[in-house]
N, C-alpha and C positions, 0 to 999 in steps of 0.2 A: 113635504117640498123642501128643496135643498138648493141655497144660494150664497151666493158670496154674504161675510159679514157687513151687515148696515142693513142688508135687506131683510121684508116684512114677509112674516109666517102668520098667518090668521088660527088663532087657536080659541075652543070655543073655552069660554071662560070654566065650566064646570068639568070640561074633559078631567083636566090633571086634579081636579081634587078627587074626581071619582076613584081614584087607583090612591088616594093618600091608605097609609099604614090603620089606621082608624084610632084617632084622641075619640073621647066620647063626644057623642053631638047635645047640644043643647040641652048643654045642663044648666048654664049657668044663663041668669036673665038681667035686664038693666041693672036693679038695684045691688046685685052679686058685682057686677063690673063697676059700679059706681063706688062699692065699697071696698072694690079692689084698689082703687085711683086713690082714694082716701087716704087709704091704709098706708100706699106706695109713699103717699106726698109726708108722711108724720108728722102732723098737726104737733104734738106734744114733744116731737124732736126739736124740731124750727121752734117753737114756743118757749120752750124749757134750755135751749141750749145757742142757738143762734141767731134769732130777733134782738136780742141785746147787743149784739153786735154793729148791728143798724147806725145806733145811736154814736160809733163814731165817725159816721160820714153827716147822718141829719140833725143830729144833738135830740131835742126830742119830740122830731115828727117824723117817729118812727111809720104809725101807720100812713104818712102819705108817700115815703118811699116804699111801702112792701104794697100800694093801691099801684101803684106805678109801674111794680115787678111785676105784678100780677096781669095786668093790660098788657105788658107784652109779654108776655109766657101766653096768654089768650090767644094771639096771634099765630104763636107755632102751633099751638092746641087743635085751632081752628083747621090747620092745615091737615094735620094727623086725621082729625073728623073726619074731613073730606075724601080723603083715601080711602077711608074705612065702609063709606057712604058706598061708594062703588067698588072697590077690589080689599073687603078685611080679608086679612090670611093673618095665618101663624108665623110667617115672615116676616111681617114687619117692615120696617123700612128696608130690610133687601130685596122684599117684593114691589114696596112702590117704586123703586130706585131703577130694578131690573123693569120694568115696565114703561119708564118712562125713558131712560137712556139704557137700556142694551144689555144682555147677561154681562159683559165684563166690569159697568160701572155696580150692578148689581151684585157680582163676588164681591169686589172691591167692599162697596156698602157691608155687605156678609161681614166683612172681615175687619171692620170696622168694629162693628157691633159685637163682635165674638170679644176682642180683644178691652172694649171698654166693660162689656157686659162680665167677664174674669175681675177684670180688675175696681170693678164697684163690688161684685160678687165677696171679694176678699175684703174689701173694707167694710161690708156689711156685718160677717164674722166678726172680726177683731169690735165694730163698733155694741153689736150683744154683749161681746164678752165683756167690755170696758161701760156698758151702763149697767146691767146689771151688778158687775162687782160693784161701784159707785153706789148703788142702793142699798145691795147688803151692808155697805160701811155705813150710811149714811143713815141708815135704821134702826143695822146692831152694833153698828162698831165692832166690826168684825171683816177682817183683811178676806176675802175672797176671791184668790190667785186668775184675773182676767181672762188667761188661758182655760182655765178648768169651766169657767163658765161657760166661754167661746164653743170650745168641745162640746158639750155635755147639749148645750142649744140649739146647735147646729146637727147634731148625729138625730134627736126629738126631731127637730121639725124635717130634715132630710127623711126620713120615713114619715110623718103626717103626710108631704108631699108627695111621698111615693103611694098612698094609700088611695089618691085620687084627689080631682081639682075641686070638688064640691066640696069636701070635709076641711079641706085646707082652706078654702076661702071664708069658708063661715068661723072657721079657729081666727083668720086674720079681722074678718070682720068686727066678731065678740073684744077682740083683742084693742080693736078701732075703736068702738062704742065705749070703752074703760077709758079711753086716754081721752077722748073727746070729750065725757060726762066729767070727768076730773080737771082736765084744763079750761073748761067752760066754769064749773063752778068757784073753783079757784079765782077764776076771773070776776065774777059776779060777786064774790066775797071781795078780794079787794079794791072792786069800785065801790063798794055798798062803804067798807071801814072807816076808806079815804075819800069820803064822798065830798068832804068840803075841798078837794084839790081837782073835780071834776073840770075840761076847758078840753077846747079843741089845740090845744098846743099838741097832740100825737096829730094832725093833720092841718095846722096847719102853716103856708109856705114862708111864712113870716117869721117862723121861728128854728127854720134853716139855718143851723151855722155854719156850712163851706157853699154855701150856695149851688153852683152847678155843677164845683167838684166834689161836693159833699153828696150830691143825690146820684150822681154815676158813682162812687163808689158805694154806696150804699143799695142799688141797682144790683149788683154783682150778688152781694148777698141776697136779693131778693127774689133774683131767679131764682138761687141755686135751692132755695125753698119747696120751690112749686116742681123740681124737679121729680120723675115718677109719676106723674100724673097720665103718663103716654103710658105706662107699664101694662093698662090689661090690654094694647090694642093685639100683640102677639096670641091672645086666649080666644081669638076669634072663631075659630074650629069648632071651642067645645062652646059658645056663645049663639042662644037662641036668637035668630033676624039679627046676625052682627052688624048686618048695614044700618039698621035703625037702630039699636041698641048699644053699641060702642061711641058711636059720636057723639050722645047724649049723654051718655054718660061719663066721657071724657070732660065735656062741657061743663056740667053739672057739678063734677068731682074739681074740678080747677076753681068755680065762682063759691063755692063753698068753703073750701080752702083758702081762699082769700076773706072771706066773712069773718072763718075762726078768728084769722092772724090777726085781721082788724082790729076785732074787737079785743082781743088778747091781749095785741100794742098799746092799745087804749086803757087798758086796764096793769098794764106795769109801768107808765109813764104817768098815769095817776096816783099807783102807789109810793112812785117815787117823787112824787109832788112836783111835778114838771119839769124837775133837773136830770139833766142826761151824762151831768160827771160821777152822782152816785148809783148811776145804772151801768158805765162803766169801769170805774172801781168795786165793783161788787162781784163774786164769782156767784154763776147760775143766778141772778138777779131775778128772776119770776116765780124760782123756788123761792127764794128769802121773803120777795115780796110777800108771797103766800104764806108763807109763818109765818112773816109777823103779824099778817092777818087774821089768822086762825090758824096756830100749831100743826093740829094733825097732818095740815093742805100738805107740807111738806113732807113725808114721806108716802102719801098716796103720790104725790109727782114723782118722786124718786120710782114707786111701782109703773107709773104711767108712763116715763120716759122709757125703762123696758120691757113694756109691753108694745108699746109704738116700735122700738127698734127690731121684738120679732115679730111684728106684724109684716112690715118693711122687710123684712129678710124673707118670710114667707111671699110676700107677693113678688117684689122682682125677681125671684127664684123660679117660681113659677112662669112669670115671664119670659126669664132668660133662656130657661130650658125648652121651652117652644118655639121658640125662636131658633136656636141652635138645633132643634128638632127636625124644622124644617130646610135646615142647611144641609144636612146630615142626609137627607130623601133626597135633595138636590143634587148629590155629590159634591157640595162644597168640604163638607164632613164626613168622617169617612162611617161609609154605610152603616154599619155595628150600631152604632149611636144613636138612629131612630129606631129601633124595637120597640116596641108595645107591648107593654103587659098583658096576657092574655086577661085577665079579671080588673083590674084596675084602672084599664087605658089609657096607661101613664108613660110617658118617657122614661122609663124605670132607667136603662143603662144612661141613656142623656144625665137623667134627674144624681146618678150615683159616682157619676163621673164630675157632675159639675160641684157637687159637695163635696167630694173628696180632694179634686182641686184646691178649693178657695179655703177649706180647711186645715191644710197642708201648708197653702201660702199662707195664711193669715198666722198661722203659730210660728212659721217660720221667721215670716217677714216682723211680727211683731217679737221675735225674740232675738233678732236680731238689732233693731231699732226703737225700739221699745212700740206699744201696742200702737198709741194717738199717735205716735210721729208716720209709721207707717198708715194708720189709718185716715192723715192730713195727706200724707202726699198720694195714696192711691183714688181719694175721694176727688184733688185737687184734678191729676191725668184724666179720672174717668170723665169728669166735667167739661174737660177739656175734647174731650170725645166726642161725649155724646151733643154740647155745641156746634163743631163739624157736623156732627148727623141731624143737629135740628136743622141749620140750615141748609143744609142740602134738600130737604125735604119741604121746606118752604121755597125752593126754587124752583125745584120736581113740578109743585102741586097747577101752576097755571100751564107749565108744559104738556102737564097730562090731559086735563080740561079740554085746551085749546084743541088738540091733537086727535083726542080719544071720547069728550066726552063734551064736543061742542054745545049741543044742545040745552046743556043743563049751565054754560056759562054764566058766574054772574062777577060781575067787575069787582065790586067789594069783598065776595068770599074768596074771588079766585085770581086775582091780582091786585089788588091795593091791600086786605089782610097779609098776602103772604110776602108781600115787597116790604112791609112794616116788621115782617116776623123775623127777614132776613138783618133791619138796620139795628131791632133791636135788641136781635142776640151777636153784633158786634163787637160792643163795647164791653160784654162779656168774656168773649173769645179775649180781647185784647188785653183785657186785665188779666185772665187766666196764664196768657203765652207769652207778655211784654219782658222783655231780657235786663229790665230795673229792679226786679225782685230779688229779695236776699237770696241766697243760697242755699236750697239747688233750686230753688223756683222758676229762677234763669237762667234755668237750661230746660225747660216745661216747653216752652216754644221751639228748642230744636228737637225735641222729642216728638213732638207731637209733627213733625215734619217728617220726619224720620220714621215714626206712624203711619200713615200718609206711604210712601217710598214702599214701605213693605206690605200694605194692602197693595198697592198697585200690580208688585211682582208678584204676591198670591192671588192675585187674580186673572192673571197671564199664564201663569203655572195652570190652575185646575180647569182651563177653558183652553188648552193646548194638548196637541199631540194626543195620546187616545184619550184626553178627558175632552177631546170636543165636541161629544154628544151632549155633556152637562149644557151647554148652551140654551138646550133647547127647555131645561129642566128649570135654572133658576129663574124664580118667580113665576111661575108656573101654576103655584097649588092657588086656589082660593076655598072662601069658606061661605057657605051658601049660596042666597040666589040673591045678586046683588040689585039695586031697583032697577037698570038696565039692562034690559037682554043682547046691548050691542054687542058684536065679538069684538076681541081687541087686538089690535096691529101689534105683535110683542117680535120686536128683533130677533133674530136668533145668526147664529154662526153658519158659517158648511158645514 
């Protein structure tokens, strides 16, 4: 049927995945997807590199600003579940987007996500290269060139990933399991050493020092923590009962991740005997904490932090590339890019195209700026990104409900969670794009408008003139049989 744009084409929800290119089906099952989450969030990065930073918004209650981050990153979480509950696809939020307002806000979303998902992609590279060298120094004292590693990392795990999504998740999971067994007991060693400095001063609100500008900027940091945790929703395709098995484990992978940091917080704000000015005058402050506890701790973290970081490389990678997989089927992407391996059932040209990319930028961008400078400001945009997409996606979520999926309404999951998920990735967004920051921070805010501007116009462009058939294609695909057999009213173009 063919009508003017705004109006409803009824399509039955499994038509368009029956014609997908074929990812393999149900390989993977809750605890693979829940340790995909994990893996994405890096327990041992946030632990070892960014939780000490906390402490100069809360002084040293650090764990009740990352309990705080964590309740509302819940909130977007909660949203993503829900999506996934009734329409998972390899889409991602450019299928809930297009579902809910129309293929063009749906490119737009595409194009969103392509452009944050490049530019996390690259500072995931440069961020391997730059822990691992870090280790090697840190072990043998021995200079190991950032780039050589970045390379040599990336080329390794870009074929594990091409080899298929089973083998690659369980190398990310093994990789997960190392970082977690080593930051957990690292922790439990220096509460045990410093046991006489044990106290709730990491939680509590009493021992705030900027009080409510202390805990929003320390907010900022606390999201950016729990970020990745939405990363296996894209893996829905190859995911057995994705509508039961991705929300749960979204779920799961997020209160767990806040458990670690917890207790983590807990246990370097005891090692440092409640004071939060030599937790910030100290560089990597949870590694030092941990040798002086017991020596060795300290170079297993040094191994732990880059095993976390190619964990995290592995999983959003795999992410990213399914996602873009299914842009690609859509015609957002041009066609070529979804191929399927015939034996591996993997986005092979997606998957070779998206490492060759970020590998290219990452040596480039870091040799021209040096590694972390670029690796701060690509991490700082994609943040800034993918913010825009969370809350887009919490706005989506009671529109769709209301609209599509009446029946299953409930007030708390599907409008006062996602009204809460929009207020409290705010103050995020505002910190990330406020035009008071040094330079070039402040100009991050005209950027990211200018973002914005050019998803717009590529998403005019590929849904005009002879691409107006794609219309009818984005957000189209799903994955399995979701717990509603309703059909769903999905916009489409003439």
């Amino acid at each position: 049927m063919s009508t003017n744009e705004g109006s409803v084409q009824v399509v039955g929800q499994r038509d368009a995945a029956a014609d997908s290119p074929g990812l393999r089906k149900d390989v993977l099952g809750r605890v693979e997807a829940t340790a995909t989450s994990l893996a994405c969030i890096g327990p041992a990065i946030g632990s070892i590199f960014l939780i000490s930073s906390i402490a100069g918004g809360v002084g040293p209650a650090i764990g009740l600003a990352i309990l705080i981050g964590a309740i509302g990153f819940l909130f977007h979480i909660n949203s993503v579940a829900e999506f996934n509950k009734h329409i998972p696809s390899a889409g991602g939020y450019t299928t809930y987007a297009a579902r809910v307002f129309g293929p063009r806000v749906g490119a737009m979303t595409g194009a969103m996500y392509v452009i944050a998902g490049l530019g996390i992609g690259v500072a995931l590279v440069l961020q391997a290269g730059i822990f691992v060298s870090d280790a090697v120094t840190g072990i043998f004292s021995f200079t190991l060139p950032w780039w050589v590693a970045s390379l040599i990392l990336s080329v390794g795990i870009g074929f594990l990933l091409l080899r298929g999504i089973r083998i690659s998740i369980r190398v990310a999971a093994t990789l997960f399991l190392y970082e977690l067994a080593t930051v957990m007991v690292s922790a439990v060693v220096m509460m045990a050493v410093n046991h006489r400095y044990v106290s709730d001063a990491a939680f509590n609100p009493g021992d705030v020092h900027k009080g409510v500008v202390g805990i929003g900027a320390a907010f900022v940091l606390s999201i950016f923590m729990f970020t990745g945790a939405s990363s296996p929703a894209p893996l829905a395709e190859e995911t057995a009962k994705p509508h039961k098995n991705l929300p749960s484990a979204l779920l799961i992978a997020t209160v767990a991740a806040a458990i670690i940091y917890l207790f983590v917080s807990w246990a370097l704000v005891t090692a440092f005997h409640n004071q939060a000015a030599p937790i910030l005058t100290t560089n990597l402050p949870f590694l030092v904490g941990a040798q002086h506890a017991f020596r060795p701790l300290g170079d297993l973290l040094y191994v732990a932090g880059s095993t976390g970081a190619c964990a995290v490389l592995i999983g959003d990678m795999n992410s990213y590339s399914r996602a873009f997989f299914s842009q690609a089927r859509e015609g957002l992407l041009p066609a070529r890019l979804a191929a399927i391996h015939p034996k591996w059932k993997t986005p092979w040209v997606m998957l070779s195209a998206l490492f060759a990319f970020c590998i290219s930028g990452g040596l480039l961008l870091g040799g021209i700026v040096g590694a972390q400078t670029a690796f701060n400001y690509l991490a700082t945009l994609g943040t800034l990104a993918f913010v825009l997409l969370y809350i887009e996606i919490n706005v989506a979520l009671p529109v769709f409900i209301l609209r599509q999926r009446r029946s299953y309404y409930s007030l708390m999951r599907h409008m006062l969670l996602p009204i809460l998920g929009v207020l409290a990735l705010l103050y995020p967004l505002w910190e990330t794009a406020k035009p008071s920051q040094p330079y070039p921070y402040n100009w991050f805010g005209l950027i990211g408008i200018g973002f914005l501007v050019c998803c717009f116009i590529f998403a005019n462009v590929m849904l005009s003139g002879k691409r107006r058939g794609n219309a009818t294609r984005v957000g189209a695909f799903l994955a399995g049989k979701p717990e509603s057999d309703e059909l769903v009213a999905q916009p489409v173009m003439e």
